[in-house]
Each structure stands twice: as C-alpha cells, then as structure tokens.
N, C-alpha and C positions, 0 to 999 in steps of 0.2 A: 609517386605511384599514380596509375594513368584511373583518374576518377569511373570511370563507367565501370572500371575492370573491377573495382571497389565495391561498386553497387553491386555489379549481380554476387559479385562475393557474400556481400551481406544476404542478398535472396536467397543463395545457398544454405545460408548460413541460419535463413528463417525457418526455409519451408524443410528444408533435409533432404533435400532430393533436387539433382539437376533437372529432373522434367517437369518437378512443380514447377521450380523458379524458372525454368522455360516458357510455360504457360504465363504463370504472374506475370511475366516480363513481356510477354507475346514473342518470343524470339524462337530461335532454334538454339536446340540443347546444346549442340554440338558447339555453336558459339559462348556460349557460356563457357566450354570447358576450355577450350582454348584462351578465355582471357584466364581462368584459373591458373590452368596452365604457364600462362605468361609470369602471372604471380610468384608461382611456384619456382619460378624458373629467377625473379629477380631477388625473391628472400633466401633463394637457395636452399628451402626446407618445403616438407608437403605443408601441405594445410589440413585438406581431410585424410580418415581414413574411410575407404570404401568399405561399406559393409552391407550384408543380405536388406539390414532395416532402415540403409541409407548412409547417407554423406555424415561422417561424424567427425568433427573439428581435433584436430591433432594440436599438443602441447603451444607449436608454431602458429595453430592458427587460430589458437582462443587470443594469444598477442593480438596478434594481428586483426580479428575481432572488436577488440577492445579501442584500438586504435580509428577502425573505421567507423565504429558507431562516432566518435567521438567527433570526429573529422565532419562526419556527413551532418551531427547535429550542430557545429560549429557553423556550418556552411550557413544550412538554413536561418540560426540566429541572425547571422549578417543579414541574409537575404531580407529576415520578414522586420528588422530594425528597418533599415533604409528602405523600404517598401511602406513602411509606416511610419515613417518621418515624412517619405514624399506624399502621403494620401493624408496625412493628421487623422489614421485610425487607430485601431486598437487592435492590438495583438491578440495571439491564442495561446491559451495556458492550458495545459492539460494535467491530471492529479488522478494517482492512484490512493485509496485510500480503503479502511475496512469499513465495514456497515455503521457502528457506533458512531465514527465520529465525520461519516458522511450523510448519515439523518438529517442532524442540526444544523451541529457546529460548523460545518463548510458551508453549506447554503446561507446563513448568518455572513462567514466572510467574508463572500463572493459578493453578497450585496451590499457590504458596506465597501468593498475595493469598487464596485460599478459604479457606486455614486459618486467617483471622484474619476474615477476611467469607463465611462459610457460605453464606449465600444470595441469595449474588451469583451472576449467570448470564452465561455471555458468549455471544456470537455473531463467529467468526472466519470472515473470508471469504478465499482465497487465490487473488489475482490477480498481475497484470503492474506495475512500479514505476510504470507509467501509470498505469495502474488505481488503486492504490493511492493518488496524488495524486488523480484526479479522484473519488475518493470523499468524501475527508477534504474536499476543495476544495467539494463541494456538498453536505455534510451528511448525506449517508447514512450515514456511521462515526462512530462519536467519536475515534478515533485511526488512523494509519497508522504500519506503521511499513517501511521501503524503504531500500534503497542507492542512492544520488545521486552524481552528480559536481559539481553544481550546484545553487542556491538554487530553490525552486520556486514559482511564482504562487499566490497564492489562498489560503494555508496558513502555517502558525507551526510554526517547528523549535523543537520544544520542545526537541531535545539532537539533536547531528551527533559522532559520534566518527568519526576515520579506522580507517577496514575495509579493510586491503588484502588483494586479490588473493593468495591462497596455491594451491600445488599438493597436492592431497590426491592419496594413495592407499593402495594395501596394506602393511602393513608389509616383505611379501615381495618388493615391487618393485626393480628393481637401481638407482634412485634414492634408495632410500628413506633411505637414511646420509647423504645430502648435507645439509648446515645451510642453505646457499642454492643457486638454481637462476637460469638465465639460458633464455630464452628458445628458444636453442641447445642445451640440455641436454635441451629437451622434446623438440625437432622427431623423432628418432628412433622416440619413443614413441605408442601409442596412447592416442589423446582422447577423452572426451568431452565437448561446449563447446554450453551452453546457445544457447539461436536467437537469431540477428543480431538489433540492438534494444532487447537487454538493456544494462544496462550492465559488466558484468565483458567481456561478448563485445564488446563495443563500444570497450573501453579495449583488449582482449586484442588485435582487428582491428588496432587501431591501432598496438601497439607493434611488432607483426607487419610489417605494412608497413613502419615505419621500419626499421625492422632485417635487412629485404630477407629475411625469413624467410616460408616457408609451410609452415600448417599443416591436413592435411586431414582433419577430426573422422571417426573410426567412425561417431558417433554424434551427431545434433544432438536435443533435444530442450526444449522449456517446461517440463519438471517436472522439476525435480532429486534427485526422489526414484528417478525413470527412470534418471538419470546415473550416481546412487549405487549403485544394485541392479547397474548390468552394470557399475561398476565392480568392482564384489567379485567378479562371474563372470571378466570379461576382463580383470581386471589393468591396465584401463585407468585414465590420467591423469584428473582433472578439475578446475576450477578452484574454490573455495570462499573465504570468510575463517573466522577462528577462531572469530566468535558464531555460525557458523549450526553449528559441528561440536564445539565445547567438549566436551559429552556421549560424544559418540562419540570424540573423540582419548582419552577416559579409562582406556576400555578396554584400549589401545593394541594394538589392531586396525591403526588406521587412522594414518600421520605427515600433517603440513599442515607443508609446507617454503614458506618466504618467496622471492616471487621481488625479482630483485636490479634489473629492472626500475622507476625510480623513480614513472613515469609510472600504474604499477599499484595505488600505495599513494594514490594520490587521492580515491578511491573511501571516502564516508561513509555508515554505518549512519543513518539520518534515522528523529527521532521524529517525527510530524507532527500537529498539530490544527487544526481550522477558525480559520482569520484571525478576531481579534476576538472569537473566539465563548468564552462563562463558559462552563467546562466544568459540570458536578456533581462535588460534592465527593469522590461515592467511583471518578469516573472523574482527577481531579487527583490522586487517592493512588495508584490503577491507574499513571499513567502517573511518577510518581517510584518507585514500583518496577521499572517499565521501566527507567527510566533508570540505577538504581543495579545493578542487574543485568547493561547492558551495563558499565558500570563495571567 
C-alpha cells in the first residue's frame, strides 16, 4: 500500500473530516480523496461512512486503521533507532498516564532511567484511565500506565499488580491509629472522592451502596493533586493506593490505612503497550524499570 496514501488516511482518520486533514496536511481535499479512493479501490471495501458530523471509519476501515497506525509507528522506530545509533543520542518515550501515579512515581523513574541514558527525553501526558487506554490503543504513546478493574481492548498488559484502594490522610486525624478501616469508620468523616467514572470512585460507589452506606464528598474533583492540597488544609479523608503515595508516606506526614473492604482490593496498577506493536529498544528497558519499580 502506497505509504502517503496511508498517511493522509490516518489524517482522515484523526481529524474526521477531509477538510481538516486537508488543512493539517496543507494539501487540497480533493487530493486526499482520491488517494482514499485509490484505497478503497485496492481493499475493494469503503473505509468511511460519509455522514452530516463527518468521515466515520467503516468495519473495513477500523482494519485497516489498526494496520496503519502500526506500520507508520513501526517505520518511525526504525527510523529514530538508526538515527540514534548514528548520533550516540537518546531517544523519545512518550507515556500516558493518570494523575496518581504521574505525581511521583514516574518522575522518580524517569530520573533514575536518565541517569543511566542521559539523553533520553520524555513526553508525559496526564489524562483520564480512558484516555490513557485510548492513547496507548492508537499509538500516540509508547506506554500507558492506569488502574483498571478489567482487561482492556486494543493494548498488551505488559505487568497488572493489585493496587488496592487505601484511605490517606494527616497524621493528625482521629483515624489515623487504625491499622484497618471499614467503610463505616469513614462515613462520619470528611472526603474528598475523585469524579464518578473513575475507577477507585467507581468501586468506592459501589461498595457504598452494598453496604447501604452514604457518603457525601466536601469535595469532588479530576486532579488529585486538588484532593491532596485541601486535604492537608481540611483534614479531610481521601482515597489513594500506596504506588501513587510511597514518597509521601515517607515523610510521615501522611498514614494510608487498608480498607477492609474486599471488593476494593481489585483494582490493578496496569502497564499498557500497543497490541502487537515491537517497541524500541530503549522504550522496552523504560518499561521493565517501570515494572520493577512497581515491584
């Protein structure tokens, strides 16, 4: 398949509309549609369906999709390997990941993989455990790494450790002696619980309801760096596991008490790569010091 005709597929395939990926491309539309076309014409099936809100990927062309992302990030490895064997520099790793365990715990790895690969660069982006899959899943990262309750489409767990569910807070709290916590020990106290969706609040929803418990947060918020700060102001509750606070429990500042809840220890740390896809060598070594470090 004739590589350019490839790309602007995948532009298609980005922006949803031939006149974006005309612009992105700097090209004319109408050339685009014609390598489409060309496409269409050598898998003998459409690719999109046209519709009012745009170009939308047909059965044939999520295939085929899948294919070129793979192709085009294959290419590149080659390229930025022998590009970096001829210069003796350092590669680019890029990593999607959620706010917990982009806080610390990856700035920790990053700088102990520099110390040994100097001019290595990386690019961390911090989204949603969605997010995070659908990146890794279409090749825009080289890794993801997220908490999961479940196996995810499109992507290779390269390591799952169970992460359960702890209750963080001030040392000073009238909890904070307790070795474990039930559910009922919290309801009294103030929370803060990341937004419906997620998965800690999602397991938390649910053990809540079994347990004919409610609990109504101070505070809900998407960044748990938010969560963190007015805990230390209001004394409040919030939920964590031990990789995304290791650092900080060292201090001891801060206790992370186990809850006694089974249902809550479910919850896996996931390392995540593209389905099928040969990493680069110095992103394979990146991601076994990931791994050994959740260890």
């Amino acid at each position: 398949m004739n590589s350019t005709a490839l790309r602007y597929f995948l532009e298609v395939v980005r922006s949803g509309s031939l006149n974006q990926a005309a612009e992105s491309l700097h090209i004319a539309a109408s050339a685009i549609s014609r390598q489409i076309a060309n496409l269409e014409e050598e898998v003998e099936a459409q690719l999109f369906e046209r519709r009012p809100t745009g170009m939308v990927l047909s059965p044939a062309g999520e295939v085929l999709a899948l294919y070129a992302r793979r192709a085009d990030l294959e290419q590149k490895r080659v390229l930025a390997e022998i590009r970096q064997r001829a210069a003796e520099g350092g590669g680019l790793i890029t990593i999607a990941s959620t706010g917990g365990i982009a806080r610390k715990f990856l700035p920790h790895v990053m700088h102990l993989f520099t110390t040994k690969h100097r001019k290595t660069r990386f690019v961390l982006t911090v989204v949603s455990p969605k997010s995070v899959i659908e990146k890794v899943a279409n090749g825009e990262v080289d890794l993801g790494i997220t908490f999961s309750v479940k196996p995810s489409k499109g992507v290779c767990i390269e390591h799952a450790a169970r992460s359960p569910l702890c209750a963080l807070m001030q040392r000073g709290h009238p909890l904070a002696d307790r070795k474990i916590l039930t559910l009922a020990d919290l309801q009294p106290y103030p929370m803060g619980l990341t937004e419906e969706g997620t998965t800690q609040r999602q397991l938390f929803d649910l053990c809540c309801q079994t347990e004919g418990i409610s609990v109504l947060p101070v505070l809900v918020s998407n960044d748990s760096e938010v969560l963190r700060g007015f805990m230390a102001l209001a004394n409040t509750i919030i939920l964590s596991s031990k990789v995304s606070v290791q650092f900080e429990l060292s201090s001891g500042d801060l206790v992370c008490i186990p809850l006694s809840n089974p249902e809550l220890h479910l919850r896996d740390v996931q390392v995540l790569t593209m389905l099928d896809r040969t990493l680069p060598v110095d992103v394979q070594e990146f991601v076994r010091l990931v791994v050994k470090e959740i260890a």
